[in-house]
N, CA, C and O atoms as a Maestro MAE file, in Angstrom:
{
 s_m_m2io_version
 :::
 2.0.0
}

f_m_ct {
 s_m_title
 :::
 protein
 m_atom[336] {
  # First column is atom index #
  i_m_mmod_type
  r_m_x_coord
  r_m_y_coord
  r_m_z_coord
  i_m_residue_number
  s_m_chain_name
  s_m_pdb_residue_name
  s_m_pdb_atom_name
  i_m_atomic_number
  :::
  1 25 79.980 -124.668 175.654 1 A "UNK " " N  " 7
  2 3 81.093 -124.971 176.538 1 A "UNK " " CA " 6
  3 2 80.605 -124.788 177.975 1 A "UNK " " C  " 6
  4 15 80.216 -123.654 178.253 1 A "UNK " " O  " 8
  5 25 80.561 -125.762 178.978 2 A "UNK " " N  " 7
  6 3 80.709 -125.405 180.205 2 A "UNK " " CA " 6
  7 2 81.299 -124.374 180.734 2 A "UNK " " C  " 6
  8 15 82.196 -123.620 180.359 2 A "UNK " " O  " 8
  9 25 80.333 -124.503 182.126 3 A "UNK " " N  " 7
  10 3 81.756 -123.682 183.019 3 A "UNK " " CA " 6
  11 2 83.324 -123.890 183.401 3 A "UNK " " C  " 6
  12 15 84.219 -123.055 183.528 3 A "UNK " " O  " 8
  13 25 83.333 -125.454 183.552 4 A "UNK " " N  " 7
  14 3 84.557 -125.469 184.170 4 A "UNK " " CA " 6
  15 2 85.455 -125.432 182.963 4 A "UNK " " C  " 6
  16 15 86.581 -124.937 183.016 4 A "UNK " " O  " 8
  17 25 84.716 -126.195 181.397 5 A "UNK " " N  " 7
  18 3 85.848 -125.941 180.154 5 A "UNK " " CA " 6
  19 2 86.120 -124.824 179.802 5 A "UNK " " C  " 6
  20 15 87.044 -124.595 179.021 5 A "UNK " " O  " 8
  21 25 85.022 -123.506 180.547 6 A "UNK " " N  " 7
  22 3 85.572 -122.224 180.422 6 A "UNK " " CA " 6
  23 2 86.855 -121.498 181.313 6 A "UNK " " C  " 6
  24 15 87.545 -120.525 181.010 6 A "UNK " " O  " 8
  25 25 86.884 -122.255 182.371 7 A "UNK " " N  " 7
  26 3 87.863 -122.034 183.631 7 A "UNK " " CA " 6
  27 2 89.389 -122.564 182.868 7 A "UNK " " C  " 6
  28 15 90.339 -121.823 182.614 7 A "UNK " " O  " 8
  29 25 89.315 -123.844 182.636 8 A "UNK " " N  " 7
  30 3 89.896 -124.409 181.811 8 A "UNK " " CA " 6
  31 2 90.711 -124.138 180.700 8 A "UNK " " C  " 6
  32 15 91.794 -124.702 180.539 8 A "UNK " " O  " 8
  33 25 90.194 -123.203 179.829 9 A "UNK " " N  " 7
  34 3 89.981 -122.469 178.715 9 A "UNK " " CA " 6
  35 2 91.301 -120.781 179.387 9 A "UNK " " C  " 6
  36 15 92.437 -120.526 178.988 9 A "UNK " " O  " 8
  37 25 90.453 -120.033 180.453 10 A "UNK " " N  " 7
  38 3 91.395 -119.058 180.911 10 A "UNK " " CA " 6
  39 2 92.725 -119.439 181.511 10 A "UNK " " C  " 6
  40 15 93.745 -118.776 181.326 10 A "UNK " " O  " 8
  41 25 92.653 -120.818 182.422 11 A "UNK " " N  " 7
  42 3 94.390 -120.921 182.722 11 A "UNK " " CA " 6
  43 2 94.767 -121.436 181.658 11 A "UNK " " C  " 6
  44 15 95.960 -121.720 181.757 11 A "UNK " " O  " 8
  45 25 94.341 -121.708 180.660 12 A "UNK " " N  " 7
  46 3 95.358 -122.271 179.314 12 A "UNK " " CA " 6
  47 2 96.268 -121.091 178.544 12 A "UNK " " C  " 6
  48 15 97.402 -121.077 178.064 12 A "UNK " " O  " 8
  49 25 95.253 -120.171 178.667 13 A "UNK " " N  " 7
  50 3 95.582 -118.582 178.534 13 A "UNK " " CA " 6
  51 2 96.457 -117.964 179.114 13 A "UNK " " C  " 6
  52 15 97.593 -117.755 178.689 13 A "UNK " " O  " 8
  53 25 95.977 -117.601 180.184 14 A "UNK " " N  " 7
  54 3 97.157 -117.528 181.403 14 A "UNK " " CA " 6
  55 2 98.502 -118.264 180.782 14 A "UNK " " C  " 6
  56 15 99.397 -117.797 180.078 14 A "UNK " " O  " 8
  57 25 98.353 -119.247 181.172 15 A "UNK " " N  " 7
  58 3 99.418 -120.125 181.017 15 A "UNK " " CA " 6
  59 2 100.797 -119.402 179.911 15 A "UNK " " C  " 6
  60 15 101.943 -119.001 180.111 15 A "UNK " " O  " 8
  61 25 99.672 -119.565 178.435 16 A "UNK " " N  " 7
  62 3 100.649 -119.573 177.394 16 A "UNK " " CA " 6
  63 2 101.045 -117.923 177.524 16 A "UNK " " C  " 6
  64 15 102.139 -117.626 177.043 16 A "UNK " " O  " 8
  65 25 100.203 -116.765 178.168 17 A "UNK " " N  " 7
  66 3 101.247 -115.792 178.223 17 A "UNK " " CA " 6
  67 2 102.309 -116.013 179.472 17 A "UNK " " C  " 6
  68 15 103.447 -115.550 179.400 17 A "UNK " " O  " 8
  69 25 102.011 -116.496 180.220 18 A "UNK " " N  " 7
  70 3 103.151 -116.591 181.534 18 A "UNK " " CA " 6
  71 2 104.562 -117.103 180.693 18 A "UNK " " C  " 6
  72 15 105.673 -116.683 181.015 18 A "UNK " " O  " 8
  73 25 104.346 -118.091 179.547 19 A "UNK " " N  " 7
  74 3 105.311 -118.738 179.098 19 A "UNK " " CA " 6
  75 2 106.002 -117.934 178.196 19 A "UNK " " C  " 6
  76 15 107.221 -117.762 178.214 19 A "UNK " " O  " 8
  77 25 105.162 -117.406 177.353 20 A "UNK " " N  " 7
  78 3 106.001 -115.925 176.631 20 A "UNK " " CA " 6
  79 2 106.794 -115.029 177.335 20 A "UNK " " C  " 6
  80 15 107.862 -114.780 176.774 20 A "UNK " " O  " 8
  81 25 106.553 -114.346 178.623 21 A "UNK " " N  " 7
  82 3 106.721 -113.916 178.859 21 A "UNK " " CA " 6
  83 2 107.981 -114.089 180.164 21 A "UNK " " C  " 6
  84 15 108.441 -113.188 180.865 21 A "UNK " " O  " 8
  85 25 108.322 -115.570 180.184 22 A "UNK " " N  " 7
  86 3 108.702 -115.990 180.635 22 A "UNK " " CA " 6
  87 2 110.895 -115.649 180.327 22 A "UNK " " C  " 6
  88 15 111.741 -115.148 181.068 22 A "UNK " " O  " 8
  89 25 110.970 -116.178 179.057 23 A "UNK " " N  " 7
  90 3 112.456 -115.448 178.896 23 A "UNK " " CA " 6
  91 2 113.170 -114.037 179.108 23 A "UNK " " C  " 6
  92 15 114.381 -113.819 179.063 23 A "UNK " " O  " 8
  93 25 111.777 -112.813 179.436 24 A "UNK " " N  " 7
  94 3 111.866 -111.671 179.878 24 A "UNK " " CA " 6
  95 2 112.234 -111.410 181.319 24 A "UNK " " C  " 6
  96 15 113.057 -110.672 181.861 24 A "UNK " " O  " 8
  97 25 111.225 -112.381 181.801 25 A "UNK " " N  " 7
  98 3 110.862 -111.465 183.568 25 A "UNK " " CA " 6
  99 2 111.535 -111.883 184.156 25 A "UNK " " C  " 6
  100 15 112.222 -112.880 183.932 25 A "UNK " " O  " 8
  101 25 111.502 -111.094 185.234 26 A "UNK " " N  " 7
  102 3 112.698 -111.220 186.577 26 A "UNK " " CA " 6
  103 2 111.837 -110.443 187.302 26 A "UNK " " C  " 6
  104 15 111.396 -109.348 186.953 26 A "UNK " " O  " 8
  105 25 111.564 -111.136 188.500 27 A "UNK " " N  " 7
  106 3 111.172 -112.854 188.579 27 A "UNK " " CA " 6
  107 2 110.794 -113.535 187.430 27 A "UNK " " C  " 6
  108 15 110.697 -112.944 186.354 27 A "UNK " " O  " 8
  109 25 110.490 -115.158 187.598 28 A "UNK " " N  " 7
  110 3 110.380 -116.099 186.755 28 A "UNK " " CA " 6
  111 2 109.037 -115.796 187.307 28 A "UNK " " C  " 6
  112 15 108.855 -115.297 188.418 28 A "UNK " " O  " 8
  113 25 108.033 -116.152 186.397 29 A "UNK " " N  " 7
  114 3 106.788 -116.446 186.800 29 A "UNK " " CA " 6
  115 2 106.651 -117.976 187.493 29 A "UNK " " C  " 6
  116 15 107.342 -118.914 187.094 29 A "UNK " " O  " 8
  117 25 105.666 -118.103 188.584 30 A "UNK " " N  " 7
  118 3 105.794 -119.175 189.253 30 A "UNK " " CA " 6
  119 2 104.129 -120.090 188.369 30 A "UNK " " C  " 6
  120 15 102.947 -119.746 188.364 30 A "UNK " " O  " 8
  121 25 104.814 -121.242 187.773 31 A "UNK " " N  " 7
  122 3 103.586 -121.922 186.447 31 A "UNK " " CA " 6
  123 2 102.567 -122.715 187.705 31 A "UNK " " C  " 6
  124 15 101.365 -122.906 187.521 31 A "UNK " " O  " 8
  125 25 103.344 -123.148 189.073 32 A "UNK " " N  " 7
  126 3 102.992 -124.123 189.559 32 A "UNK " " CA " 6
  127 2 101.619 -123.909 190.123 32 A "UNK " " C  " 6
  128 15 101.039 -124.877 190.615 32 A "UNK " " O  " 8
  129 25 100.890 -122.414 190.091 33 A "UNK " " N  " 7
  130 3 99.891 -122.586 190.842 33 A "UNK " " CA " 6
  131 2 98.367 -122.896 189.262 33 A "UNK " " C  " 6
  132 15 97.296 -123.484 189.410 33 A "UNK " " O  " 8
  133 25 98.937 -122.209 187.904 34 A "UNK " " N  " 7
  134 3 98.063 -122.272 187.008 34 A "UNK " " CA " 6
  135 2 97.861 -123.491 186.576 34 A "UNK " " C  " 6
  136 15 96.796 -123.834 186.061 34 A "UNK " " O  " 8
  137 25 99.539 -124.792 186.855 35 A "UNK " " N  " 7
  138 3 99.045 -126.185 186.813 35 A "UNK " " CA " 6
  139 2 97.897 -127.243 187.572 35 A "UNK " " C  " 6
  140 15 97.125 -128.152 187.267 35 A "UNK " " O  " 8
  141 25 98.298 -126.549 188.639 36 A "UNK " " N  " 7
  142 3 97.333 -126.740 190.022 36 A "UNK " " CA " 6
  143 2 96.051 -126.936 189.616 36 A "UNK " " C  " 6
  144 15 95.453 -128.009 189.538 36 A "UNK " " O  " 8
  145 25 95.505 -125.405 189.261 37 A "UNK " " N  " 7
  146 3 94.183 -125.297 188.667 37 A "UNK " " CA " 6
  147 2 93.663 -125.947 187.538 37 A "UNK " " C  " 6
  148 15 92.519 -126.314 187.268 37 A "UNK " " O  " 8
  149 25 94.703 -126.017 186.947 38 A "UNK " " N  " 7
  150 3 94.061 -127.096 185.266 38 A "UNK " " CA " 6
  151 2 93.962 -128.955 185.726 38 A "UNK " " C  " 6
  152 15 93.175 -129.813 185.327 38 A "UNK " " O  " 8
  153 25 95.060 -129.043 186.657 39 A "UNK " " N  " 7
  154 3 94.556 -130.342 187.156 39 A "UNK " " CA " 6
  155 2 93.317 -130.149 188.072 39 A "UNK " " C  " 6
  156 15 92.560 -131.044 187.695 39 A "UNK " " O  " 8
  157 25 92.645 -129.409 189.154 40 A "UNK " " N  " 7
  158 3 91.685 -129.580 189.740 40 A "UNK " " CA " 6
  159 2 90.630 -129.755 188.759 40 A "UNK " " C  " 6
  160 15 89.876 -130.719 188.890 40 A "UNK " " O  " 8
  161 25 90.442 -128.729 187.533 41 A "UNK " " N  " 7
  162 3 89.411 -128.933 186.938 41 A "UNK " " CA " 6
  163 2 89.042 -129.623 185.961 41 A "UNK " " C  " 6
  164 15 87.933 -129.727 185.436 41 A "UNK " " O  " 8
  165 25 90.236 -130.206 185.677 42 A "UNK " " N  " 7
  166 3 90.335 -131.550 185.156 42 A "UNK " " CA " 6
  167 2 89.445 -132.531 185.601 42 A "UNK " " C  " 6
  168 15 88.482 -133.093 185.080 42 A "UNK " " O  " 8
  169 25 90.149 -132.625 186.989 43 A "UNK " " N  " 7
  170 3 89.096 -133.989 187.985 43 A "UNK " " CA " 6
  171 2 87.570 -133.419 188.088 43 A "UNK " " C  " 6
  172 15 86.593 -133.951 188.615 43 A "UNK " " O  " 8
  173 25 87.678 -132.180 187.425 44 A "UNK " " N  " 7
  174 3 85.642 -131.795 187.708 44 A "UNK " " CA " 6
  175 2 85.049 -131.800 186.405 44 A "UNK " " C  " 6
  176 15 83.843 -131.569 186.332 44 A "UNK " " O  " 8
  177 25 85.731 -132.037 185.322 45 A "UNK " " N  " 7
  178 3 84.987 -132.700 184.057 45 A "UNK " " CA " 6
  179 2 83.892 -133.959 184.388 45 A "UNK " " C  " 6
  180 15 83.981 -135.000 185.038 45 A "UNK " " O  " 8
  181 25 82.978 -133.411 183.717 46 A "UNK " " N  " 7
  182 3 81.879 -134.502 183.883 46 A "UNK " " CA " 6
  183 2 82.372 -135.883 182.864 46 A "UNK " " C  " 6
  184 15 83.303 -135.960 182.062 46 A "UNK " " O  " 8
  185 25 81.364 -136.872 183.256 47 A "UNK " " N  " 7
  186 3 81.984 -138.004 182.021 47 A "UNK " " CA " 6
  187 2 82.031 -138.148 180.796 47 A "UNK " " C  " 6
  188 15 82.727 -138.875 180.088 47 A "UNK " " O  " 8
  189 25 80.825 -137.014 180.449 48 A "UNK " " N  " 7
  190 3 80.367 -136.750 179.132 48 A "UNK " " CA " 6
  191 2 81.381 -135.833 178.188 48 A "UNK " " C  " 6
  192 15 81.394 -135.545 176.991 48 A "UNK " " O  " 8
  193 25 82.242 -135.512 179.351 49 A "UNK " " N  " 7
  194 3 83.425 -134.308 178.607 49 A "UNK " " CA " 6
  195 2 83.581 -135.718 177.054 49 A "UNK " " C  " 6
  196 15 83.338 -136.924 177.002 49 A "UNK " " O  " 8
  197 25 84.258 -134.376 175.727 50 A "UNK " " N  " 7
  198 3 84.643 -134.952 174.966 50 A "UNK " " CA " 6
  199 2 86.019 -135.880 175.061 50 A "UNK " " C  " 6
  200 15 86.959 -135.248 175.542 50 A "UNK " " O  " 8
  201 25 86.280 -137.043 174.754 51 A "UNK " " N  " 7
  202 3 87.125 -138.147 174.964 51 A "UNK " " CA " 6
  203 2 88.786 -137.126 174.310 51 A "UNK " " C  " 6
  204 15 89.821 -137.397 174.918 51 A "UNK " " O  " 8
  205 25 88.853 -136.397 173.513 52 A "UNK " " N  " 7
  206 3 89.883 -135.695 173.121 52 A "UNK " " CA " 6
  207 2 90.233 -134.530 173.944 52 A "UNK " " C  " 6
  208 15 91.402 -134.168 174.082 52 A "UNK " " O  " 8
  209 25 89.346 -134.004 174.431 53 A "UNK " " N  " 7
  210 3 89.498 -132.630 175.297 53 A "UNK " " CA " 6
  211 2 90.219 -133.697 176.714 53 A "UNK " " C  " 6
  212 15 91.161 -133.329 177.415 53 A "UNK " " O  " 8
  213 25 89.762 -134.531 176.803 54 A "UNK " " N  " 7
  214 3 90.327 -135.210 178.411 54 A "UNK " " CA " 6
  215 2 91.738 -135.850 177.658 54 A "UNK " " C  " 6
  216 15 92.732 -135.186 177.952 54 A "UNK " " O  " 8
  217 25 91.910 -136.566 177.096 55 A "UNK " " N  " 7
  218 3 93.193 -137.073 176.492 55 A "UNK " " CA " 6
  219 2 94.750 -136.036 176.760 55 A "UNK " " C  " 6
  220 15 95.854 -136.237 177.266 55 A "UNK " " O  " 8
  221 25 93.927 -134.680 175.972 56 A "UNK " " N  " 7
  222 3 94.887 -133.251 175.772 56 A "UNK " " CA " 6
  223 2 94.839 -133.472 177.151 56 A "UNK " " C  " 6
  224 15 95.501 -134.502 177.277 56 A "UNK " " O  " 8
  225 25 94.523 -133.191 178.079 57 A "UNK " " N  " 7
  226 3 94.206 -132.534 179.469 57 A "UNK " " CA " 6
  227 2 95.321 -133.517 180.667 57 A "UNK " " C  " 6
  228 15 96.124 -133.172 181.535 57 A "UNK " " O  " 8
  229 25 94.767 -135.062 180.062 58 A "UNK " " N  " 7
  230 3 95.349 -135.333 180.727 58 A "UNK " " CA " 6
  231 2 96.988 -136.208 180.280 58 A "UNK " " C  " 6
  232 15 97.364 -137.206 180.895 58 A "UNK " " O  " 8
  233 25 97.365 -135.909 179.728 59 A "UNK " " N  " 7
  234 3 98.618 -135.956 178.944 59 A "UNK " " CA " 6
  235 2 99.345 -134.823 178.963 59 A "UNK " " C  " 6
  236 15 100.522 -134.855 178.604 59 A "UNK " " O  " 8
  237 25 98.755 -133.676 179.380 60 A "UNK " " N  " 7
  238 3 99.332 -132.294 179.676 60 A "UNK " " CA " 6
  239 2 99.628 -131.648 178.284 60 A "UNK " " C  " 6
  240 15 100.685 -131.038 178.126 60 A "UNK " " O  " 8
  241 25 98.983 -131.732 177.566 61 A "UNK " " N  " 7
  242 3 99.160 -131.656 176.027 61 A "UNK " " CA " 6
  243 2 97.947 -129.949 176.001 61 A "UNK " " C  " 6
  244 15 96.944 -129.632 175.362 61 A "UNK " " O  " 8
  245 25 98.730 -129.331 176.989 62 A "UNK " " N  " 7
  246 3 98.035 -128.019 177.103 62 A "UNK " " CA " 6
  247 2 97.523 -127.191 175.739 62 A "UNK " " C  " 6
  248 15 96.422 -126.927 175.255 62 A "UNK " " O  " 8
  249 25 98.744 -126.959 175.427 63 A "UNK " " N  " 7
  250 3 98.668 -126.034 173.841 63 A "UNK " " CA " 6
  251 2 97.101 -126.671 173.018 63 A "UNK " " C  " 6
  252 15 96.172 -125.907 172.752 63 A "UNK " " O  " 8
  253 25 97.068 -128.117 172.723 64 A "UNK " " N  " 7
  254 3 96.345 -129.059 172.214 64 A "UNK " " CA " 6
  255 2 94.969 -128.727 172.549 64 A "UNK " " C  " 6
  256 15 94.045 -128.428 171.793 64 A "UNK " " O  " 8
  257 25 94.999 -128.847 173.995 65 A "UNK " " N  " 7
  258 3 93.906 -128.600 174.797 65 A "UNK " " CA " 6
  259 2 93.170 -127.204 174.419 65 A "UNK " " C  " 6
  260 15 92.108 -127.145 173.800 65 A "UNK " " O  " 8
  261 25 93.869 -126.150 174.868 66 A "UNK " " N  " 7
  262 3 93.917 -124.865 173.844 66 A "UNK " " CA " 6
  263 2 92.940 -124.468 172.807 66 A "UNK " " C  " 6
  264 15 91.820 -123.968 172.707 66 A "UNK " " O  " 8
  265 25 93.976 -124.966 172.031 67 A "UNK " " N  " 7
  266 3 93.064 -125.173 170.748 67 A "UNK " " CA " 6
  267 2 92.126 -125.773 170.341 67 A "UNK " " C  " 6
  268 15 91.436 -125.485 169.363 67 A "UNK " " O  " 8
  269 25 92.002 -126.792 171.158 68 A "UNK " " N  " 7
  270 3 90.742 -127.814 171.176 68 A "UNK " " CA " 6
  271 2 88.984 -126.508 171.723 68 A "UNK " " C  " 6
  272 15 87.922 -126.163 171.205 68 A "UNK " " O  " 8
  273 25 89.745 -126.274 173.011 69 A "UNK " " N  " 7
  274 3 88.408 -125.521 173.144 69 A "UNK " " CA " 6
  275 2 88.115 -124.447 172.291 69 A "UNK " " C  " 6
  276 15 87.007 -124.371 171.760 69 A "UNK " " O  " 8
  277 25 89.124 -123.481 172.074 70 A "UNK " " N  " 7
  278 3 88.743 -122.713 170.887 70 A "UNK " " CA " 6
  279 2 88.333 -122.503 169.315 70 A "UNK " " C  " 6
  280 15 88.258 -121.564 168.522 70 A "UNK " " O  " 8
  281 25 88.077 -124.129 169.320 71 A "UNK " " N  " 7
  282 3 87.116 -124.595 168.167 71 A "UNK " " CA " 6
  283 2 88.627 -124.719 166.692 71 A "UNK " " C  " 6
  284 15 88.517 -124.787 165.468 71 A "UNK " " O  " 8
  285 25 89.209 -124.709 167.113 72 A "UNK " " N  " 7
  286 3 90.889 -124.905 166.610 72 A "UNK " " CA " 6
  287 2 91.817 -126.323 166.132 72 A "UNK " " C  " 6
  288 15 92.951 -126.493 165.682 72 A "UNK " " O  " 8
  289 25 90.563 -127.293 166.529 73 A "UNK " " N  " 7
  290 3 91.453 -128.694 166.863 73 A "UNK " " CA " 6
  291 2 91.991 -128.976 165.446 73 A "UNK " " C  " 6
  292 15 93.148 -129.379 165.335 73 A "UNK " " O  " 8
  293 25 91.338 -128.818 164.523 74 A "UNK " " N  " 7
  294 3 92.077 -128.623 162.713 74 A "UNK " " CA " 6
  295 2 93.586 -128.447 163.009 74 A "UNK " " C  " 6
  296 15 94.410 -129.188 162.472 74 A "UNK " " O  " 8
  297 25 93.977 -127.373 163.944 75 A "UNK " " N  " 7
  298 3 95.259 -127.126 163.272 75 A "UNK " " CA " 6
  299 2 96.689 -128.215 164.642 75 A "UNK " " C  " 6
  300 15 97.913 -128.226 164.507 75 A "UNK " " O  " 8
  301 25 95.942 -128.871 165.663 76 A "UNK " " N  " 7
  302 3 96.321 -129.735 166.224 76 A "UNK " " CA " 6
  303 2 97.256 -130.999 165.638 76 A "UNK " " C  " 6
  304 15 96.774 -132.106 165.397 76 A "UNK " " O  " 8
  305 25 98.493 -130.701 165.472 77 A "UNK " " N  " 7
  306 3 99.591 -132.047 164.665 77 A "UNK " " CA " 6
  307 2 99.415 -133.164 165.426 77 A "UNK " " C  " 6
  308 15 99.328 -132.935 166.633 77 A "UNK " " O  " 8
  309 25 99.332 -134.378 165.064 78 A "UNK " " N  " 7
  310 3 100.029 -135.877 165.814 78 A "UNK " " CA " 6
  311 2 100.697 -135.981 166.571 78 A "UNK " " C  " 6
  312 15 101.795 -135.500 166.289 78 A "UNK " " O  " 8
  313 25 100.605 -136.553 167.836 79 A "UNK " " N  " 7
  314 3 101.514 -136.661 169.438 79 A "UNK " " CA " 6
  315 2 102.122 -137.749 168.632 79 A "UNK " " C  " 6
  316 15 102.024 -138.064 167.446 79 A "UNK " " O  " 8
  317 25 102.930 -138.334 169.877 80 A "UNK " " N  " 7
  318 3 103.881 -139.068 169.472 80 A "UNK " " CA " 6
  319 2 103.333 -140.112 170.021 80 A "UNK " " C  " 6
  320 15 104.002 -141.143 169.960 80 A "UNK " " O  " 8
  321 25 102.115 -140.176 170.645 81 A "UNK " " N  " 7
  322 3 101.041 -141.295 171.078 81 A "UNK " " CA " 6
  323 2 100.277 -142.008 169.764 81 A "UNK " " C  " 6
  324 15 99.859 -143.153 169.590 81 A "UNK " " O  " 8
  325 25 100.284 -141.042 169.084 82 A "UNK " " N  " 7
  326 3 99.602 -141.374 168.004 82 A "UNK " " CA " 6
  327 2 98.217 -141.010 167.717 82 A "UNK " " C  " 6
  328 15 97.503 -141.493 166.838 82 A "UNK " " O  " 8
  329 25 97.883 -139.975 168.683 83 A "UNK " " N  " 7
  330 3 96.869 -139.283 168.381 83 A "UNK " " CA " 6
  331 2 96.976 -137.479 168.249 83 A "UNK " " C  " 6
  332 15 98.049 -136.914 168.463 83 A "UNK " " O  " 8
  333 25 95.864 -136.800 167.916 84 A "UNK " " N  " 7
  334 3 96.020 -135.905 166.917 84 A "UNK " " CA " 6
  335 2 96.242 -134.923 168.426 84 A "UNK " " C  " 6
  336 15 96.477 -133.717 168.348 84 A "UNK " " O  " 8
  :::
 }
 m_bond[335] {
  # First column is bond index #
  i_m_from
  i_m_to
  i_m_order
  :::
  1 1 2 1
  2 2 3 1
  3 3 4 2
  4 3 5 1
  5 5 6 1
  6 6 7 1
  7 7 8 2
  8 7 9 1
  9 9 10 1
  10 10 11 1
  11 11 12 2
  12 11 13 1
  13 13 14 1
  14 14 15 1
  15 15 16 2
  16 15 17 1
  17 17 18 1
  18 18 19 1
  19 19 20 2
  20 19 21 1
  21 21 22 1
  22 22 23 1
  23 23 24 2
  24 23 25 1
  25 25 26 1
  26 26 27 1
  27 27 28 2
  28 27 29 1
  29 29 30 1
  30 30 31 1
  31 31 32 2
  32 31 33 1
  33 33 34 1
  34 34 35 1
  35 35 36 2
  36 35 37 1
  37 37 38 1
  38 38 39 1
  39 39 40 2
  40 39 41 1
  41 41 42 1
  42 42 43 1
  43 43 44 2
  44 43 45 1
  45 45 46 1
  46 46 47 1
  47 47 48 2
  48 47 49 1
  49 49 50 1
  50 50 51 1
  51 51 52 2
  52 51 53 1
  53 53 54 1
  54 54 55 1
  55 55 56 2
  56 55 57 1
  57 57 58 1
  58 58 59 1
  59 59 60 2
  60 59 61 1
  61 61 62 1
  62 62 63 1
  63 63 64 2
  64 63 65 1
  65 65 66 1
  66 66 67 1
  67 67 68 2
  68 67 69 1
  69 69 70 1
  70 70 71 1
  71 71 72 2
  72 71 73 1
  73 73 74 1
  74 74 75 1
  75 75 76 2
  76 75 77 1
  77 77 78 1
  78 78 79 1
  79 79 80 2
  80 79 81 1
  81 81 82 1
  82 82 83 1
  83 83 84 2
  84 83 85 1
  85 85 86 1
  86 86 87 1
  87 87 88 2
  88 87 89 1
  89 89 90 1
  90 90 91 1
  91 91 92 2
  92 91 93 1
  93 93 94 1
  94 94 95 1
  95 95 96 2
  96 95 97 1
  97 97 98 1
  98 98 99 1
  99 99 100 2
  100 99 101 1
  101 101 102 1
  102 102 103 1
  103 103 104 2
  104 103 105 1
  105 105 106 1
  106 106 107 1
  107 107 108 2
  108 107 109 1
  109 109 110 1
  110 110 111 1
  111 111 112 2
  112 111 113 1
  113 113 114 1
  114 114 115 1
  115 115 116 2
  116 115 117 1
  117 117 118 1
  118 118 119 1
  119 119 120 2
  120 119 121 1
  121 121 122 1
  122 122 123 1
  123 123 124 2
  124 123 125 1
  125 125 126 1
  126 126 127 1
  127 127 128 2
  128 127 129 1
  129 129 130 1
  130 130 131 1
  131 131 132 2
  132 131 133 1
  133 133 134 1
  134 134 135 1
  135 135 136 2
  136 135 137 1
  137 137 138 1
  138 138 139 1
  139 139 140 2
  140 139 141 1
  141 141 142 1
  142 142 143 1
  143 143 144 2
  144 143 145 1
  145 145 146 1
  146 146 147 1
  147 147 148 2
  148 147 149 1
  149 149 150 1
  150 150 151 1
  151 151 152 2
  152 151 153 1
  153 153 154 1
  154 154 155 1
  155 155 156 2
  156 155 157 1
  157 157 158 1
  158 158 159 1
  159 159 160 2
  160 159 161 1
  161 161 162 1
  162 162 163 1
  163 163 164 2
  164 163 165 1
  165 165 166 1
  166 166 167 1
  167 167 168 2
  168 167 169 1
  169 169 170 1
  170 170 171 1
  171 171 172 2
  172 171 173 1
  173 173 174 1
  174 174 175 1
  175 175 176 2
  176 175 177 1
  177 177 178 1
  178 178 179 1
  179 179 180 2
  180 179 181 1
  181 181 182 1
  182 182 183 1
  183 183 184 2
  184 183 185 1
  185 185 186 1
  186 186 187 1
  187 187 188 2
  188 187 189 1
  189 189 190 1
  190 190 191 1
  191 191 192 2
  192 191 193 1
  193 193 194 1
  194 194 195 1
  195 195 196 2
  196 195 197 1
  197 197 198 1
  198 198 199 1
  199 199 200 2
  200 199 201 1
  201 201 202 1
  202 202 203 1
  203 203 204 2
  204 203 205 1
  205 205 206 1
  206 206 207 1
  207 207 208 2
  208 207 209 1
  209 209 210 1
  210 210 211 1
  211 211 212 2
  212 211 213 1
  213 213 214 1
  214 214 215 1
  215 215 216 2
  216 215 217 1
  217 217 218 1
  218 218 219 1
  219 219 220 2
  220 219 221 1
  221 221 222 1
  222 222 223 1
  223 223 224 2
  224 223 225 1
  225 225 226 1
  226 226 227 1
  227 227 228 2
  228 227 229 1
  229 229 230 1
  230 230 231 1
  231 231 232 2
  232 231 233 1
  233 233 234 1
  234 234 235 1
  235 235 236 2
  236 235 237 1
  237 237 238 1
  238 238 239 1
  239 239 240 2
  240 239 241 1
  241 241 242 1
  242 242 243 1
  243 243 244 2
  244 243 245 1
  245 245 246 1
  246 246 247 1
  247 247 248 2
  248 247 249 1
  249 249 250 1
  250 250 251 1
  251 251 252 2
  252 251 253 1
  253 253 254 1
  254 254 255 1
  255 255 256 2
  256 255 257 1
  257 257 258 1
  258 258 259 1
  259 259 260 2
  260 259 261 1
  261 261 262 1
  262 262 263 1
  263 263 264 2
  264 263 265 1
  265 265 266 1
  266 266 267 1
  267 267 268 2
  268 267 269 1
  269 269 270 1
  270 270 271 1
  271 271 272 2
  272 271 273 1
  273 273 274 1
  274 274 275 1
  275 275 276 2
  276 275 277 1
  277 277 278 1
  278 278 279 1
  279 279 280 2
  280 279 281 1
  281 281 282 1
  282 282 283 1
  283 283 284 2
  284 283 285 1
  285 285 286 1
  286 286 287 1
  287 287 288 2
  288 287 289 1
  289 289 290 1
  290 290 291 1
  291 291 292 2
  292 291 293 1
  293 293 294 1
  294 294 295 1
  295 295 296 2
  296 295 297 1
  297 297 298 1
  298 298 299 1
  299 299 300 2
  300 299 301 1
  301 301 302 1
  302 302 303 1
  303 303 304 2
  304 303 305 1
  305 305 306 1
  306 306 307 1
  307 307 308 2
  308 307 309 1
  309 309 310 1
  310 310 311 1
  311 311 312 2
  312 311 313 1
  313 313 314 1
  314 314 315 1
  315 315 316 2
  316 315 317 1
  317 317 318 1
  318 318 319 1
  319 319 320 2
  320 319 321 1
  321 321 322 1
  322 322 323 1
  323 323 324 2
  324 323 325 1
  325 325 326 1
  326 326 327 1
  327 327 328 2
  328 327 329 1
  329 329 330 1
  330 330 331 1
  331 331 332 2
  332 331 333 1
  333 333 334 1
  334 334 335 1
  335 335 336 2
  :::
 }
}
């Protein structure tokens, strides 16, 4: 895995606890700056990135994405695109 699919990899993390944790806190956690970052490093995927890891990524199909890097994509269901 690269660096940046490792960067990639931690705000996905981030992310999904901010979202758990989200019906609790007060304050709301603010998502908009960890989106920020998953789109910048998005645009710094090389071309060679895998064609599914960019799909998840850029469809915002985070969770997907997720699991994709953590060697997980098995348990990834069918979008409503029609891909996995």
């Amino acid at each position: 895995m690269i660096e940046t699919e490792n960067q990639i990899l931690k705000a996905l993390l981030e992310l999904e606890q901010a979202v758990k944790l989200m019906a609790t806190a007060n304050p709301k956690p603010n998502l908009l700056p960890i989106f920020a970052k998953l789109d910048q490093w998005t645009a710094q995927l090389p071309p060679e990135t895998d064609p599914t890891l960019l799909h998840y990524l850029r469809k915002k199909s985070y969770e997907k994405a997720r699991l994709f890097l953590q060697g997980r994509d098995s348990e990834n269901k069918m979008g409503s695109c029609g891909h996995v």
